[in-house]
FIKOLZA-1660 file (N, C-alpha, C; in steps of 0.1 Angstrom, whole numbers, plus 5000, padded with zeros to 4 digits):
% residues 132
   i   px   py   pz ch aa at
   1 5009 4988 5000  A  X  N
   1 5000 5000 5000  A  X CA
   1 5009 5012 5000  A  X  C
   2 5008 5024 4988  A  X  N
   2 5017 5039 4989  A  X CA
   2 5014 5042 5008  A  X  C
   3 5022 5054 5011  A  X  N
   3 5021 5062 5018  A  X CA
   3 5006 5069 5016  A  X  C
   4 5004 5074 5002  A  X  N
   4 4994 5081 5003  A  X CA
   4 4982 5074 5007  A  X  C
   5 4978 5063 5004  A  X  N
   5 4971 5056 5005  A  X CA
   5 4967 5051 5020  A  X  C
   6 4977 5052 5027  A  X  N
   6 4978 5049 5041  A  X CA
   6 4970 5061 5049  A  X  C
   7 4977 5074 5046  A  X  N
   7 4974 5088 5047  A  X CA
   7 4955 5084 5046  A  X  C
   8 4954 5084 5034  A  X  N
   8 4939 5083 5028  A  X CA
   8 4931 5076 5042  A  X  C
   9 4936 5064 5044  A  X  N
   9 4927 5058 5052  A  X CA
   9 4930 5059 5064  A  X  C
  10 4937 5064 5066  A  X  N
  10 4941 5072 5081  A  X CA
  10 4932 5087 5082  A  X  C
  11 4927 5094 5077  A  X  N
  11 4919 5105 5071  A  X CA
  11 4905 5096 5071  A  X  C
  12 4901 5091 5064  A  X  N
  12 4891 5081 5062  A  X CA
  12 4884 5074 5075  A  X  C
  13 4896 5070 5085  A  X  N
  13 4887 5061 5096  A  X CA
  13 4888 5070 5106  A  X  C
  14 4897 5080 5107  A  X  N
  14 4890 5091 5115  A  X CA
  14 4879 5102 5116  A  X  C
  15 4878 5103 5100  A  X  N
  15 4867 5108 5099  A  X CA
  15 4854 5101 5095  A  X  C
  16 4855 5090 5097  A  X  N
  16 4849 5085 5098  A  X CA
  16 4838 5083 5083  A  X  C
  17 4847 5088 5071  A  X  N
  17 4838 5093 5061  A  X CA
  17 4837 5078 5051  A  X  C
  18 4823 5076 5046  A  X  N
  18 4823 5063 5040  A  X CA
  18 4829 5056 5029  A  X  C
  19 4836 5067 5018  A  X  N
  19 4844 5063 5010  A  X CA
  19 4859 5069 5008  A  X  C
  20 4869 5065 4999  A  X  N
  20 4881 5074 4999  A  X CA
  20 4878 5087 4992  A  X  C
  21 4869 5088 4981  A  X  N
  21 4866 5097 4975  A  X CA
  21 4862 5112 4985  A  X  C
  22 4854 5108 4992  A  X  N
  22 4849 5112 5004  A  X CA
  22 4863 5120 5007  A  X  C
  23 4868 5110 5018  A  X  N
  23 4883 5119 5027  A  X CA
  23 4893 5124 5014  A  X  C
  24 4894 5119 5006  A  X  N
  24 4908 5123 4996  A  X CA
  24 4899 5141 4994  A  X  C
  25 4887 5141 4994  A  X  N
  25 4882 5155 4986  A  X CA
  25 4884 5165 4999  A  X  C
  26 4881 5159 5016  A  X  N
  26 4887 5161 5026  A  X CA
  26 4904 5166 5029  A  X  C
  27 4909 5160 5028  A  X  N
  27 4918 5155 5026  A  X CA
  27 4930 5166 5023  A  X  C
  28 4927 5169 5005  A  X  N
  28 4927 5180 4995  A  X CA
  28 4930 5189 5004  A  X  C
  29 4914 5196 5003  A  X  N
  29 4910 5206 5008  A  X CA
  29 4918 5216 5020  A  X  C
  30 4921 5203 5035  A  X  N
  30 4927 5210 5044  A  X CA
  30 4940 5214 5042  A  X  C
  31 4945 5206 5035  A  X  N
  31 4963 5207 5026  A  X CA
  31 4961 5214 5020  A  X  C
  32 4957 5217 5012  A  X  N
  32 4955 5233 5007  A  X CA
  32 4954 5246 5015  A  X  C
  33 4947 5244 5027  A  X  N
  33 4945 5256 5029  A  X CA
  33 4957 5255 5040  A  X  C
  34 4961 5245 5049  A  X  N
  34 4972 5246 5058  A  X CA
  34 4985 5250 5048  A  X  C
  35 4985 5249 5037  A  X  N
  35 4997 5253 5027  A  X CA
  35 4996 5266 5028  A  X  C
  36 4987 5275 5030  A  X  N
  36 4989 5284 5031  A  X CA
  36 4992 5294 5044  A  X  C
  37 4990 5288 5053  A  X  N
  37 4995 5290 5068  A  X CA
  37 5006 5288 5074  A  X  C
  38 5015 5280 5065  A  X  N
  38 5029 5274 5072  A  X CA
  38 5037 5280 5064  A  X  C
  39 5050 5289 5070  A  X  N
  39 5064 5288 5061  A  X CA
  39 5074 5282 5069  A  X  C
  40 5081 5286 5060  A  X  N
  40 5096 5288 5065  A  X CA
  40 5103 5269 5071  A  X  C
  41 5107 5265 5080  A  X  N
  41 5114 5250 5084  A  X CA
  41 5099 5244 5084  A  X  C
  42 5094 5248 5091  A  X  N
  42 5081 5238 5099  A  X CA
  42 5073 5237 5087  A  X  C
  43 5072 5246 5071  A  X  N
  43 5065 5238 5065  A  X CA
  43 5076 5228 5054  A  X  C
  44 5085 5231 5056  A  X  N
  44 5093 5218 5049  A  X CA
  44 5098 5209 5055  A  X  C
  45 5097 5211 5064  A  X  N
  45 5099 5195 5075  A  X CA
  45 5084 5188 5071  A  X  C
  46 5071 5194 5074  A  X  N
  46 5061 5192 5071  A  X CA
  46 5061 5183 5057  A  X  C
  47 5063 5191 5042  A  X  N
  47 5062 5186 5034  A  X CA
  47 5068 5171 5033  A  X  C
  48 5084 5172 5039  A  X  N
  48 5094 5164 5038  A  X CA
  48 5089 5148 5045  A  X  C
  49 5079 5150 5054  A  X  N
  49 5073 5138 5057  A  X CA
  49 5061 5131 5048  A  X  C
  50 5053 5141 5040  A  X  N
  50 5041 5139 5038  A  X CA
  50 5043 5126 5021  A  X  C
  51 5034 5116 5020  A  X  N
  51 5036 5112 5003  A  X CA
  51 5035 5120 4991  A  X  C
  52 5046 5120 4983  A  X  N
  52 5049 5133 4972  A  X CA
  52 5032 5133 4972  A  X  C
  53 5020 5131 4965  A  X  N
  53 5007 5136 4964  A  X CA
  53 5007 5146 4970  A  X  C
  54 5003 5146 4981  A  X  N
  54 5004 5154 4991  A  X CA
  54 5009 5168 4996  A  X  C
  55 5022 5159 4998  A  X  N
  55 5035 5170 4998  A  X CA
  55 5034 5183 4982  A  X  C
  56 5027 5176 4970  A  X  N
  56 5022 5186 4962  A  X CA
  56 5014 5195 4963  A  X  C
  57 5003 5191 4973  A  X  N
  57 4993 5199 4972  A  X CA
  57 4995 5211 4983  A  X  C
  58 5001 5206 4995  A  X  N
  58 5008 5214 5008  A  X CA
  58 5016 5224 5000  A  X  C
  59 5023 5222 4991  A  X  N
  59 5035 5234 4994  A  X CA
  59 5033 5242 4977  A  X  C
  60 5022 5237 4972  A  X  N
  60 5016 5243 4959  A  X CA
  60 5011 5258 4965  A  X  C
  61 5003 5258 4973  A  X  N
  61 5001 5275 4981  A  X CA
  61 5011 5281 4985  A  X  C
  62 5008 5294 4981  A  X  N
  62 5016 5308 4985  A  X CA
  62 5013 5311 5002  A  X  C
  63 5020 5308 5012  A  X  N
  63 5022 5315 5025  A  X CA
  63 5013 5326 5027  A  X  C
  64 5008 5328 5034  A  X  N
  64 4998 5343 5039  A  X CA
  64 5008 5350 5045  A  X  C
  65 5009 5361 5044  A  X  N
  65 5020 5368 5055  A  X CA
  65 5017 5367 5068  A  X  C
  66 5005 5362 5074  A  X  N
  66 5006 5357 5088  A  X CA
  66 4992 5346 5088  A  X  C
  67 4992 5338 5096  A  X  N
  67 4982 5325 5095  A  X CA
  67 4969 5332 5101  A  X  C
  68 4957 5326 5098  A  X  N
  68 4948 5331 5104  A  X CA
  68 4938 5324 5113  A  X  C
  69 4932 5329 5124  A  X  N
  69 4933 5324 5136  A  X CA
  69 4923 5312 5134  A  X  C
  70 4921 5303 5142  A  X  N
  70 4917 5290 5140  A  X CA
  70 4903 5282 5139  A  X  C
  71 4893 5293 5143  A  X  N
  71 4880 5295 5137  A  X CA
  71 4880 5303 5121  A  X  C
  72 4888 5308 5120  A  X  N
  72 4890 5317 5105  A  X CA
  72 4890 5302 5094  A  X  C
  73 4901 5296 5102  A  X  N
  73 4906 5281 5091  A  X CA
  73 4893 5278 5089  A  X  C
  74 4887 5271 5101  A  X  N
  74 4874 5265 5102  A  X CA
  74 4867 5269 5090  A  X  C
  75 4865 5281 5089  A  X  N
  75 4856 5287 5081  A  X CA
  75 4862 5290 5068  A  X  C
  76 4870 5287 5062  A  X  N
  76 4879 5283 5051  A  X CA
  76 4875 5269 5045  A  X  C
  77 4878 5260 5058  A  X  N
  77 4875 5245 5055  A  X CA
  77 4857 5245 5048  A  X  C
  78 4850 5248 5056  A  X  N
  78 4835 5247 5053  A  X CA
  78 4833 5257 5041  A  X  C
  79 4840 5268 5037  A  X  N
  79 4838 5276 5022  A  X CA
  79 4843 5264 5012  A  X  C
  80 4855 5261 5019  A  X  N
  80 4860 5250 5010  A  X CA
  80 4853 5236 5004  A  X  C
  81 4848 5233 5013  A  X  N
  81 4840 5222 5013  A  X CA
  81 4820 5221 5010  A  X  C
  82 4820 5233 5010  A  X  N
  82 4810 5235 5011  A  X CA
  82 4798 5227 5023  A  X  C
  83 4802 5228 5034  A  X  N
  83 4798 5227 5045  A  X CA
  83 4797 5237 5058  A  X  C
  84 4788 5232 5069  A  X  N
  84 4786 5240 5081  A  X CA
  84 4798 5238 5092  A  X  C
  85 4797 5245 5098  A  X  N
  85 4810 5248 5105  A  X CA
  85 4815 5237 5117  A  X  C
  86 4802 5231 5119  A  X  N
  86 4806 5218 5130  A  X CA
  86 4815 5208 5119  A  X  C
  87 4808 5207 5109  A  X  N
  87 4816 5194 5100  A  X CA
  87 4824 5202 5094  A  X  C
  88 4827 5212 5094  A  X  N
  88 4839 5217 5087  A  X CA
  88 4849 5212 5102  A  X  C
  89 4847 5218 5110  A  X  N
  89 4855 5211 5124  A  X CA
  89 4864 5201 5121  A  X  C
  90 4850 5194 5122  A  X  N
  90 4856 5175 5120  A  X CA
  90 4862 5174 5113  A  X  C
  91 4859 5180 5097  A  X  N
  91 4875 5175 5089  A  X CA
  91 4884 5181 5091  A  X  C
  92 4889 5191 5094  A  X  N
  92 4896 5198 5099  A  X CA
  92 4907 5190 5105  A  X  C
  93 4899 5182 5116  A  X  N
  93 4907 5178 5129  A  X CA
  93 4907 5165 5124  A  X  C
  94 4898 5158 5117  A  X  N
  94 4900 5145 5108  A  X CA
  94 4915 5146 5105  A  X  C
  95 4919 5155 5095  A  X  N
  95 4931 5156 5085  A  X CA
  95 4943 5157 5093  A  X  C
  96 4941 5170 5102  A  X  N
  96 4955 5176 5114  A  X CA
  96 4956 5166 5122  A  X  C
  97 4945 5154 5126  A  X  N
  97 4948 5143 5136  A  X CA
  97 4960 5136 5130  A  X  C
  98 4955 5134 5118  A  X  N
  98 4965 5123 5111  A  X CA
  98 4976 5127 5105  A  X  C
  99 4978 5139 5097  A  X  N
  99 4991 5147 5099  A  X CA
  99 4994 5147 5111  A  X  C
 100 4993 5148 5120  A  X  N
 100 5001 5149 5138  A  X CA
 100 5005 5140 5140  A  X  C
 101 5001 5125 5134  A  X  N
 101 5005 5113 5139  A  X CA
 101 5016 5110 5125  A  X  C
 102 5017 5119 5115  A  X  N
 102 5024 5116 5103  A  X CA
 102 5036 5128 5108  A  X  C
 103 5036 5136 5112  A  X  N
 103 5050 5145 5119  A  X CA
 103 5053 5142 5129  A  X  C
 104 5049 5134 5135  A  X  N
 104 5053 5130 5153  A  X CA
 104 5050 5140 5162  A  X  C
 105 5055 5138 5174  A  X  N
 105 5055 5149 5181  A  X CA
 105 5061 5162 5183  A  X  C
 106 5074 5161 5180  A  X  N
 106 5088 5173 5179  A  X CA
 106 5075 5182 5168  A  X  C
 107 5077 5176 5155  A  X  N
 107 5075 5188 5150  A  X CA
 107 5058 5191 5152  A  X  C
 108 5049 5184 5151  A  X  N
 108 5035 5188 5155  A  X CA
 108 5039 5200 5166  A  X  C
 109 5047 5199 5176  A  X  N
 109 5049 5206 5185  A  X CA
 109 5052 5222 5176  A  X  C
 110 5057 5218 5169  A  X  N
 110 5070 5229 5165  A  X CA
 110 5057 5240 5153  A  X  C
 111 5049 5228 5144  A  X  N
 111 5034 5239 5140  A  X CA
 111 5032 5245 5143  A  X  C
 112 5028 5238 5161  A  X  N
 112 5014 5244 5166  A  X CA
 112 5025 5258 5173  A  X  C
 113 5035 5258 5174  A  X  N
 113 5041 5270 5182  A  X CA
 113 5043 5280 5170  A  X  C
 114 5040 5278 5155  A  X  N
 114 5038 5290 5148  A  X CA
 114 5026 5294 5142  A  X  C
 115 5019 5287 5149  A  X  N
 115 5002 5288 5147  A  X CA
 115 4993 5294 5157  A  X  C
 116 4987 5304 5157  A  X  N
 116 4975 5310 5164  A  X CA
 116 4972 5299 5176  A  X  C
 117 4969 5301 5182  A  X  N
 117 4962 5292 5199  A  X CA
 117 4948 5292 5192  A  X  C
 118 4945 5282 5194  A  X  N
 118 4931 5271 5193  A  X CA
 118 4934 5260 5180  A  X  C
 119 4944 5263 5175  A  X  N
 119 4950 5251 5164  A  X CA
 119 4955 5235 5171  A  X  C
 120 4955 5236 5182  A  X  N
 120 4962 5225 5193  A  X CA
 120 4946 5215 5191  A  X  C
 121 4937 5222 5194  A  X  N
 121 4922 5214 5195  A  X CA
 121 4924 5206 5177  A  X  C
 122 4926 5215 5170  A  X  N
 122 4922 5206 5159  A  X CA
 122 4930 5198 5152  A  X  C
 123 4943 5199 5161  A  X  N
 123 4953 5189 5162  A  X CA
 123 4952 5174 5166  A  X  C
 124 4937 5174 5171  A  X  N
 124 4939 5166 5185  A  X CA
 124 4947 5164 5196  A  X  C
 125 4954 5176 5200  A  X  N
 125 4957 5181 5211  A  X CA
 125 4955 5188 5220  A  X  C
 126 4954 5190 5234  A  X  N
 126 4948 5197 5244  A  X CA
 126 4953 5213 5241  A  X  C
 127 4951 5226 5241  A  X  N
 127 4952 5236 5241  A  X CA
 127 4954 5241 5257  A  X  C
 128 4969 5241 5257  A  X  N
 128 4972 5245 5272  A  X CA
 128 4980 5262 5268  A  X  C
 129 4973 5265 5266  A  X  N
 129 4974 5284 5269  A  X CA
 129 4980 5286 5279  A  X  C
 130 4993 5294 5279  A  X  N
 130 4993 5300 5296  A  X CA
 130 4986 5313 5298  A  X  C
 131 4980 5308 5312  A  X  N
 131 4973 5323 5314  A  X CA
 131 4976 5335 5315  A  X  C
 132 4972 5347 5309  A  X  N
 132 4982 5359 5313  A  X CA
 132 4981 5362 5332  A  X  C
% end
């Protein structure tokens, strides 16, 4: 079985979506728009893990000069997908779950520290903010 394919159904049984066509259109979607949120090491460590597919579609977007905050994504995902904002969530966190388990922990770590606070949740990670 490719990488990509693994990816796919790793995307697929977390989201629990019924076909690959399904998560791959999933899938797409969030790599596209996370391609445009990440520069600099953390998105080429990023790409450097992901199956070339992939890794094409991630690093095919132009950088935003700063990322945008993490209900903003949300609501990127759901324009993108043409969905409501709870299932725009889920895929979301569908996709970032399984990328987090495809970058390990160092660098998931190393995203989420150049990414807006509330991106940890749709990491499937806890969002521990320190309090001012």
């Amino acid at each position: 079985m490719t990488r990509h394919r693994l990816l796919l159904q790793q995307v697929r049984t977390l989201g629990r979506y019924s076909d690959d066509e399904e998560a791959g259109r999933v899938l797409d979607a969030v790599l596209t728009l996370l391609g445009s949120q990440l520069t600099g090491e953390e998105r080429s460590d990023l790409a450097a893990v992901l199956p070339e597919q992939d890794r094409a579609v991630l690093v095919s977007q132009v950088p935003l000069p700063e990322p945008v905050t993490a209900p903003a994504f949300v609501e990127a995902v759901a324009r993108a997908l043409h969905t409501s904002l709870a299932c725009a969530r889920w895929d979301a966190s569908s996709v970032l779950a399984a990328l987090a388990d495809q970058a390990g922990h160092g660098l998931t770590d190393r995203l989420l520290s150049r990414l807006p606070n509330g991106y940890a949740l749709l990491f499937g990670r806890a969002d521990l903010a320190v309090a001012a």
